[in-house]
Backbone bond lengths (Angstrom), bond angles and torsions (degrees), N, CA, C in turn:
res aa  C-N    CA-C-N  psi(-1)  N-CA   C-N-CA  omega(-1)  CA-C   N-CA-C  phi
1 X - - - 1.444 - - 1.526 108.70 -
2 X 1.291 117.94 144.23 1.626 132.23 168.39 1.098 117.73 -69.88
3 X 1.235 132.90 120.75 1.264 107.26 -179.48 1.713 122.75 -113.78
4 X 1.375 126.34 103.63 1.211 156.47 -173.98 1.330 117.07 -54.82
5 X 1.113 144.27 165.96 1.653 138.84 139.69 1.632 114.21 -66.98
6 X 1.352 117.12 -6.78 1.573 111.98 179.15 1.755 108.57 -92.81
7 X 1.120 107.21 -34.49 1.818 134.31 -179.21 1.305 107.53 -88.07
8 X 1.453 139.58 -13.72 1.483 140.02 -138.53 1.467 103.48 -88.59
9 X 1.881 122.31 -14.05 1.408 138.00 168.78 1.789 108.32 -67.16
10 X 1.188 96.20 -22.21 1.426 93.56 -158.64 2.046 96.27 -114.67
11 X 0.939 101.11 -20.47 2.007 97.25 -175.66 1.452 118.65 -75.85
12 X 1.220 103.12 121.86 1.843 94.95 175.70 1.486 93.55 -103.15
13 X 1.350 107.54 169.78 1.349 126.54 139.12 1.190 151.90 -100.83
14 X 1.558 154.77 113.76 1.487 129.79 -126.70 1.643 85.52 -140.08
15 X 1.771 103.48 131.74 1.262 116.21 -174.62 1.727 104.89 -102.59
16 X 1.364 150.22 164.60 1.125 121.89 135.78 1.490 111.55 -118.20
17 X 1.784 119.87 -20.43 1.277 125.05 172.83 1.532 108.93 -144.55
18 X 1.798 107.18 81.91 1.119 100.29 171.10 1.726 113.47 -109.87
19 X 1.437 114.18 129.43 1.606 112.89 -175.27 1.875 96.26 -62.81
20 X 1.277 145.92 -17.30 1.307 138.52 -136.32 2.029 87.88 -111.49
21 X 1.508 93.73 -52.37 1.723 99.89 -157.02 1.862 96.78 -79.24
22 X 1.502 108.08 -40.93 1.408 117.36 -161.32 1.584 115.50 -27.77
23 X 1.745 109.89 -46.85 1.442 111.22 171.78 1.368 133.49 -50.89
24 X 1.239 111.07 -51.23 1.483 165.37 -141.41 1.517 97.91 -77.22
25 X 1.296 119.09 132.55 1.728 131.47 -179.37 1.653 120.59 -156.35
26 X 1.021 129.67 139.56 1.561 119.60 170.29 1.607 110.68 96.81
27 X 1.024 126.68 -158.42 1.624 123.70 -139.84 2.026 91.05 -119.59
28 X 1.014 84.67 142.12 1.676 90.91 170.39 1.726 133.49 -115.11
29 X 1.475 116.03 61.50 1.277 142.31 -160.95 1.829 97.09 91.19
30 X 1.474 116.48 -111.05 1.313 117.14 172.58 1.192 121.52 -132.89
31 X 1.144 99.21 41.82 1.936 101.03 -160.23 1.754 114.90 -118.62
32 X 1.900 97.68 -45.79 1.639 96.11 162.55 1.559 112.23 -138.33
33 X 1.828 109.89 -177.14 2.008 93.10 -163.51 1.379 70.54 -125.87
34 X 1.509 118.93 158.02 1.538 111.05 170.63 1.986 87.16 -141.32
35 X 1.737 81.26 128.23 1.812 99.30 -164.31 1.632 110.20 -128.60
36 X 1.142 106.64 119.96 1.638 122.99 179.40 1.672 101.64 -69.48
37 X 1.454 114.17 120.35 1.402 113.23 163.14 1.780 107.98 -132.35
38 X 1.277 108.56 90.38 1.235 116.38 -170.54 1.428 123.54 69.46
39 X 1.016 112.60 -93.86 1.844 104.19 -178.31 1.485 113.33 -126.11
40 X 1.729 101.65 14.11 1.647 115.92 -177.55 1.312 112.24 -117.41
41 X 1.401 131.82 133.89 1.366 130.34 173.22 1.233 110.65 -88.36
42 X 1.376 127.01 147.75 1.420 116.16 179.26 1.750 99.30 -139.35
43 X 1.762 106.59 133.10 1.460 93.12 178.99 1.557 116.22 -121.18
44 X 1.175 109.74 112.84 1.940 118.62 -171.89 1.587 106.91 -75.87
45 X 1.336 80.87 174.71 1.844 91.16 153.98 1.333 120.76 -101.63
46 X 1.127 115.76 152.71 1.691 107.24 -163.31 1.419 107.48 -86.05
47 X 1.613 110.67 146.95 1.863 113.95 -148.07 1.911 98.15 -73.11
48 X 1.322 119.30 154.36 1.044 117.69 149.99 1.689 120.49 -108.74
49 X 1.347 82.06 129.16 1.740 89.85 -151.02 2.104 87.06 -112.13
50 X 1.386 108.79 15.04 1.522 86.59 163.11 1.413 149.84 -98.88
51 X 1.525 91.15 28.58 2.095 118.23 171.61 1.679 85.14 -98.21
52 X 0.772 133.37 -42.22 1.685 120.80 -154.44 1.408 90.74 -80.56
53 X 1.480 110.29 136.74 1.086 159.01 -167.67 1.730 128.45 -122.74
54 X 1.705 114.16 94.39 1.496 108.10 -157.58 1.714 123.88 -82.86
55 X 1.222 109.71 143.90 1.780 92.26 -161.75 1.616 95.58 -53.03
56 X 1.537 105.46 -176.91 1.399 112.85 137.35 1.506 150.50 -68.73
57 X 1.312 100.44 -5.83 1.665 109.11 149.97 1.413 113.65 -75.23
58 X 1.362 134.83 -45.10 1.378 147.46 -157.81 1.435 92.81 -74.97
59 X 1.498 140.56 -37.46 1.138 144.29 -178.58 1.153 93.53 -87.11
60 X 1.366 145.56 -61.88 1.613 126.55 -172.61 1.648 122.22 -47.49
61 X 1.555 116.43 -15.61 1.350 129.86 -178.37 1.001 93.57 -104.99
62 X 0.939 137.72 -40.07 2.040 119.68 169.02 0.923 128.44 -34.89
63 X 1.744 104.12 -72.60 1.373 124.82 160.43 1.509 124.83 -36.39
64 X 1.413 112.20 -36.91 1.731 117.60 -172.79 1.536 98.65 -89.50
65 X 1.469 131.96 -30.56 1.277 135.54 175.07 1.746 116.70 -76.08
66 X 1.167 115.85 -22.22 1.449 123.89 157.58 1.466 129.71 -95.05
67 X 1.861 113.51 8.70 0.996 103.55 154.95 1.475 121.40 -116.26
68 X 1.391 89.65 14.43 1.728 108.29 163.97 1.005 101.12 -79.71
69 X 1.464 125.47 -70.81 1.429 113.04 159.79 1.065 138.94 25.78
70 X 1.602 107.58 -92.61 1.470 128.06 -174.63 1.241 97.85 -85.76
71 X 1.358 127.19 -2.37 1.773 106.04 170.35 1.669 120.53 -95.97
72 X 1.943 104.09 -22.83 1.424 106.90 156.09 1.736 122.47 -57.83
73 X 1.520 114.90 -18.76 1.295 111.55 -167.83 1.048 109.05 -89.36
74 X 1.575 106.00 -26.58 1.416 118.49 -172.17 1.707 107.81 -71.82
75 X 1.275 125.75 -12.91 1.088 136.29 169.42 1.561 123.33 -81.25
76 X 1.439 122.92 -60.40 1.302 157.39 -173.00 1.690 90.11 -57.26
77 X 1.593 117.74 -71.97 1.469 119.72 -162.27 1.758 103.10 -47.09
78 X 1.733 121.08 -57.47 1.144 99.93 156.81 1.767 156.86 -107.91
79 X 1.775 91.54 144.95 1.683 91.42 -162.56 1.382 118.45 -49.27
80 X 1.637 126.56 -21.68 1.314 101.12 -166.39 1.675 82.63 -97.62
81 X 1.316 161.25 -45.41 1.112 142.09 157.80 1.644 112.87 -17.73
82 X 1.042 107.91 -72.40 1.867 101.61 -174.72 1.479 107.63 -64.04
83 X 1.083 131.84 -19.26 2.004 121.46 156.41 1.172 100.15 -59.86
84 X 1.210 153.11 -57.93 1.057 143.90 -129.51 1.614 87.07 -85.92
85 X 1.048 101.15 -73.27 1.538 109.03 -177.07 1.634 125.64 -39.96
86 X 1.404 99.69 -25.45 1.454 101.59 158.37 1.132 149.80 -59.67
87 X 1.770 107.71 -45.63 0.834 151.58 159.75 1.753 117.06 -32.23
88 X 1.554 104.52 -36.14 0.975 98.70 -175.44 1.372 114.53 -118.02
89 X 1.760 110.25 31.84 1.570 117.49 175.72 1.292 119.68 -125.81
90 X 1.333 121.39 179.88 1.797 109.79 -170.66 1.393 102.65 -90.84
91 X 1.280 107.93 159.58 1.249 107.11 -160.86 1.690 112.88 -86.25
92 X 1.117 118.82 140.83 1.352 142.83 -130.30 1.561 132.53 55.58
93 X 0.868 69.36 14.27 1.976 86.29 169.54 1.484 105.42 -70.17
94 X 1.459 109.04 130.32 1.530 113.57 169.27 1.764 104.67 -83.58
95 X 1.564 93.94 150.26 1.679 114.19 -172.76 2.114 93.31 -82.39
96 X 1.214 98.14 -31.68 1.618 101.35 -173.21 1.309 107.76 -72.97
97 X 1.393 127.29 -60.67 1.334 139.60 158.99 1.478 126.99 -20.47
98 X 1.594 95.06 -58.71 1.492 101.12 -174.90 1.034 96.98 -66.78
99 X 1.686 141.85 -55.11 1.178 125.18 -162.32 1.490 136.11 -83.91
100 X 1.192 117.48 10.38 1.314 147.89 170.90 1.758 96.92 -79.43
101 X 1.080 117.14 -67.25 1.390 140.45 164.76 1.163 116.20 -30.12
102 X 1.657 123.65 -51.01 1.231 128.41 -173.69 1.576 118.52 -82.85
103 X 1.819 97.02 -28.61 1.498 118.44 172.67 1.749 115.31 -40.06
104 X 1.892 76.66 -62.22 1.772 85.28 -158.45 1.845 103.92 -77.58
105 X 1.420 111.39 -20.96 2.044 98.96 175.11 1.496 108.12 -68.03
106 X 1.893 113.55 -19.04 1.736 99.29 -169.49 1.469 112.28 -100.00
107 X 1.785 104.83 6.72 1.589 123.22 -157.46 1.360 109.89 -109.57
């Protein structure tokens, strides 16, 4: 397929050995997505996702995942708060992580 500005929703591109893309993952400003699927690169157009519409469960986990959020930050921003909190995790344990973590099992 050609790929046009009228078709450009619908055209991929399919790599199987490119030295340029092979590294390469994720969105490039807003224009294309470049996605590893096993040993093939594939490069889209990036989705427009502003018809989709999230239930009200999908918004109740937003909301509960962004006030984990602000309660990991609320930790992290201060140092003697995030010692403390360290203190009481295994080591290499993230202080941000855990508490995101701890948010959403007591939330």
């Amino acid at each position: 397929m050609i790929c046009t500005a009228n078709n450009l929703a619908y055209c991929m591109a399919h790599s199987n050995n490119s030295i340029l893309l092979h590294a390469l993952r994720g969105a490039i400003g807003k224009q294309i997505v470049i996605k590893q699927y096993g040993n093939k690169t594939v490069v889209t157009a990036y989705p427009d996702m502003s018809s989709v519409k999230p239930s009200k469960l999908q918004k109740q986990k937003r909301k509960k995942f962004a006030a984990a959020i602000d309660y990991a930050r609320s930790i992290v921003n201060y140092p003697a708060k995030k010692a403390a909190y360290a203190k009481k995790l295994k080591k290499g344990a993230r202080v941000y992580n855990a508490a995101i973590k701890e948010y959403l099992s007591k939330h």
